[in-house]
C-alpha positions as CSV (number, residue, x, y, z in Angstrom):
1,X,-72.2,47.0,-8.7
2,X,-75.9,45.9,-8.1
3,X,-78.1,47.7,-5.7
4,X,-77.6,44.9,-3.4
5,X,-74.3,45.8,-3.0
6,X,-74.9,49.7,-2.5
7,X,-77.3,47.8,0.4
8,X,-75.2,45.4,1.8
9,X,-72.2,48.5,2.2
10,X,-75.0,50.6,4.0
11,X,-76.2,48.0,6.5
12,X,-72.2,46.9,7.1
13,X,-71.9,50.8,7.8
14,X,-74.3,51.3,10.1
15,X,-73.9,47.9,11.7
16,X,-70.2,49.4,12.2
17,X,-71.1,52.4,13.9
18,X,-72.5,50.6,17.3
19,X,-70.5,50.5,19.5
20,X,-69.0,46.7,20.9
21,X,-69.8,47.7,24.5
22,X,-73.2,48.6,24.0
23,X,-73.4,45.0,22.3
24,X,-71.7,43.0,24.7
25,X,-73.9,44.8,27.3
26,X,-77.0,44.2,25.4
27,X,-75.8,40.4,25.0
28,X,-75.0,39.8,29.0
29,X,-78.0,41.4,29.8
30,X,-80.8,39.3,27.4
31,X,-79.1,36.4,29.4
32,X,-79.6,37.4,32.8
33,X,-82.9,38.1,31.8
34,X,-83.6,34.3,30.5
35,X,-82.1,33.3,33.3
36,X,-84.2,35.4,36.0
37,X,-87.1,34.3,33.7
38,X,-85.7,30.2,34.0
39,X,-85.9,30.5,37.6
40,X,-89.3,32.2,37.8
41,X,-90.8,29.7,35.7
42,X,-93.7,27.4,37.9
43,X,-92.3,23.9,38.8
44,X,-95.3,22.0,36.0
45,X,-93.1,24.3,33.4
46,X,-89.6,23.0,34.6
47,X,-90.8,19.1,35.1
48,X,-89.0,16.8,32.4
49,X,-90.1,13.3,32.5
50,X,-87.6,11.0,32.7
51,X,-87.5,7.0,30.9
52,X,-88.7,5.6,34.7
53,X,-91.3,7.8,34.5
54,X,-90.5,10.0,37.0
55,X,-90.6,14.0,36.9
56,X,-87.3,15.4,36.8
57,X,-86.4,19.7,37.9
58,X,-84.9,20.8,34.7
59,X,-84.9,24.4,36.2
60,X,-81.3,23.8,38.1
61,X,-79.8,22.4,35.0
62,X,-81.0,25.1,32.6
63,X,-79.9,27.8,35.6
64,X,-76.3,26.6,35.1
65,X,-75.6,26.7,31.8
66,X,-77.0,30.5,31.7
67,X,-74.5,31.1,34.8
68,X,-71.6,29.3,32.7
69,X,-73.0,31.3,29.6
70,X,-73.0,34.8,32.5
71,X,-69.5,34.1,33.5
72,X,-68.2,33.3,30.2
73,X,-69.1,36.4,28.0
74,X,-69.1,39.0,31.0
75,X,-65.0,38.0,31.4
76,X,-64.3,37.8,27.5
């Protein structure tokens, strides 16, 4: 074996050794955050312009896919 291997079976080990709840926690919770952040974003940051030319809210749009993204990972 090379010392990449010895490496790779230490970082697998200790990778191992966290628990899935912690991580599933720390998952849900980094997108609640983006989402909290999406929302407190000001409107110039949120405005997409669209082929008309006219400025377009992306914030609601971006807001929903996090709460589909929320909904799907805290019931999985």
């Amino acid at each position: 074996m090379t010392p990449l291997h010895y490496f790779g079976d230490l970082v697998r080990d200790l990778l191992l050794r966290v628990p899935l709840g912690a991580v599933r926690i720390l998952f849900v919770s980094t997108l609640a955050v983006l989402l909290l952040w999406v929302l407190r974003l000001p409107q110039r940051d949120v405005s997409g312009i669209a082929t008309s030319g006219q400025r377009h809210n992306l914030r609601p749009w971006a807001a929903v896919a996090l709460l589909v993204q929320l909904v799907i990972y805290i019931f999985m």
